[in-house]
N, C-alpha and C positions, 0 to 999 in steps of 0.2 A: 397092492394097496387099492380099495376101491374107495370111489370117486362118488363123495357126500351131496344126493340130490333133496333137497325140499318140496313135495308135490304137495297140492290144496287137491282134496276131493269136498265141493260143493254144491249145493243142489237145495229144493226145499227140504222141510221135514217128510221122514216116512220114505223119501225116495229108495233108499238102503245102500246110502253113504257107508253107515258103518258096516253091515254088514259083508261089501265088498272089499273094503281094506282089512277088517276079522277073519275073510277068508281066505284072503292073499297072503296076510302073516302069520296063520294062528290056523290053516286048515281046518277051517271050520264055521259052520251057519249057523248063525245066531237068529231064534226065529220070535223072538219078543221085541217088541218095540218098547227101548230105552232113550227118548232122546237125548242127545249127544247137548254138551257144550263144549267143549274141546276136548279131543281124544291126539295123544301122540302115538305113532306104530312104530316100526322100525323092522325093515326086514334087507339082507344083502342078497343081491339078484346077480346073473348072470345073462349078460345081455350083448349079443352081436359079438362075444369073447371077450367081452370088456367087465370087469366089477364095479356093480353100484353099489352102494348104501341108500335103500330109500326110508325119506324120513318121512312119510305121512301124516299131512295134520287132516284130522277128521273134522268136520268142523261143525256147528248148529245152522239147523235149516229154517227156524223156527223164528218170525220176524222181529220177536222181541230180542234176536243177538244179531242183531245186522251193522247195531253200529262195531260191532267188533272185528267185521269182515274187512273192510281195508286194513285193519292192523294186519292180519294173515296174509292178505292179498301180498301186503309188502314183500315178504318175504318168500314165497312161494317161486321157484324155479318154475313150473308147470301147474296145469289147472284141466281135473279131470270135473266137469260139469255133470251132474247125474241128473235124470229123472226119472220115475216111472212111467212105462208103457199103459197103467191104467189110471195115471193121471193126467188130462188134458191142462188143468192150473200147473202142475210142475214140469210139464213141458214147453208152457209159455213163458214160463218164469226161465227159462236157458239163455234167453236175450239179456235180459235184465242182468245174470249173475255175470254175463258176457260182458256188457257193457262197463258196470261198476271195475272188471279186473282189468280192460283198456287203460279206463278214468283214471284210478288208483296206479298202475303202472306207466301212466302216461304215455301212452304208446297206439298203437293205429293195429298190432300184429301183436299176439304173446302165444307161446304153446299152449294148446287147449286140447283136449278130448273129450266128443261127445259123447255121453252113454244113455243108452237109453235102458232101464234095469228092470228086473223082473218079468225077463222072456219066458221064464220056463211056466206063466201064469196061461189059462185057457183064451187063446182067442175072444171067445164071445168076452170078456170083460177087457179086454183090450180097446182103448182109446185114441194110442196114437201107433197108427200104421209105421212101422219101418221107413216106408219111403219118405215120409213126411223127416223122419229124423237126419235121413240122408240128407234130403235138399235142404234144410237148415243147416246141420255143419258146412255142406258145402258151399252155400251161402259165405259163412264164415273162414272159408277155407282151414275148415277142421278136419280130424277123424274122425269117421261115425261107428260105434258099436253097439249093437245091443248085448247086452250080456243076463247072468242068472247067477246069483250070488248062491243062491241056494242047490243047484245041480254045477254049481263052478262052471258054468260054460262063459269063456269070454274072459273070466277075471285075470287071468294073468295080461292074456294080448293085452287087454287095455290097458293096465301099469307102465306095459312094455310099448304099447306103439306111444305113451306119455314121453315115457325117457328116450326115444328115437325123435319125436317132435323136438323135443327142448336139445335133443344133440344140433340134428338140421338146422334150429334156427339159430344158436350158436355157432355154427359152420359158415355163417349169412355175413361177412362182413359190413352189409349194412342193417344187419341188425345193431352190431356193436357199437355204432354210432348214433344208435337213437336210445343206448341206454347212458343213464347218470353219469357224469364220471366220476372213477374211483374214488372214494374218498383217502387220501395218505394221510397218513400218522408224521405230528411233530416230532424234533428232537428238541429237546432243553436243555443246552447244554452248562 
């Protein structure tokens, strides 16, 4: 039986959110820009011998749906943060989408992965150097990947080192105490 995860893939517009969750479930590059408002995926993985189900919500990057981003936030097990390597605004906006999924889950720590997307693009139009993406996740004490939705280089690892982040911090006994507690259900008898 595998084991039902909710990942948030966020980021601005154009980053190619969707394109990296389309190619992770759906083998395949999508190379037209459609902006998203909410897209759901669903693909079951096989991971460190264990079975997932992941349930990916794609989400809009686009500032006119932002207030709908803490609704997603809620519910999100993990948070792959994207931007592109040839945009310097969607790599500073990584802090910000950072911040907001703290805020929203009340919390100081939540599993996150950085990507930085559209490697397989030529150098000279490239913006944000690798290392820069490094020392920010690590900053955050994240993962850092660049990845290429389009030549698939990267797109599974990042899925995968998502759902190994959110194992680990689960494994965290003090994680467990800094989330909500459960809500239980009444009886009426």
């Amino acid at each position: 039986m595998s084991k039902l995860l909710k990942l948030v893939i966020v980021g601005d517009g154009g980053v190619g959110k969707s394109a990296l969750t389309i190619q992770l479930t759906q083998n395949q590059f999508i190379a037209e820009y459609d902006p998203t408002i909410e897209n759901s995926y669903r693909k079951q993985v096989n991971i460190d011998e264990e079975v997932y189900m992941l349930d990916i919500l794609d989400t809009a990057g686009q500032e006119e749906y932002s207030a709908m981003r803490d609704q997603y936030i809620r519910s999100g097990r993990g948070f792959l943060i994207v931007y592109s390597i040839i945009s310097r605004a969607s790599f500073e906006a990584v802090t910000t989408f950072r911040e907001q999924i703290l805020r929203v889950k009340d919390l100081s720590t939540y599993p996150i992965v950085i990507i930085g997307n559209k490697a397989d693009l030529p150098d000279k139009d490239r913006k944000v150097p690798p290392m820069e993406g490094k020392e920010l996740a690590k900053s955050f004490g994240a993962p850092f990947l660049e990845t290429s939705a389009k030549s698939r280089v990267n797109v599974e690892e990042a899925f995968f080192t998502l759902v190994r982040e959110i194992k680990r911090w689960n494994q965290n006994p003090q994680n467990e105490e800094m989330l909500p507690p459960k809500k239980r259900g009444c009886i009426i008898l």
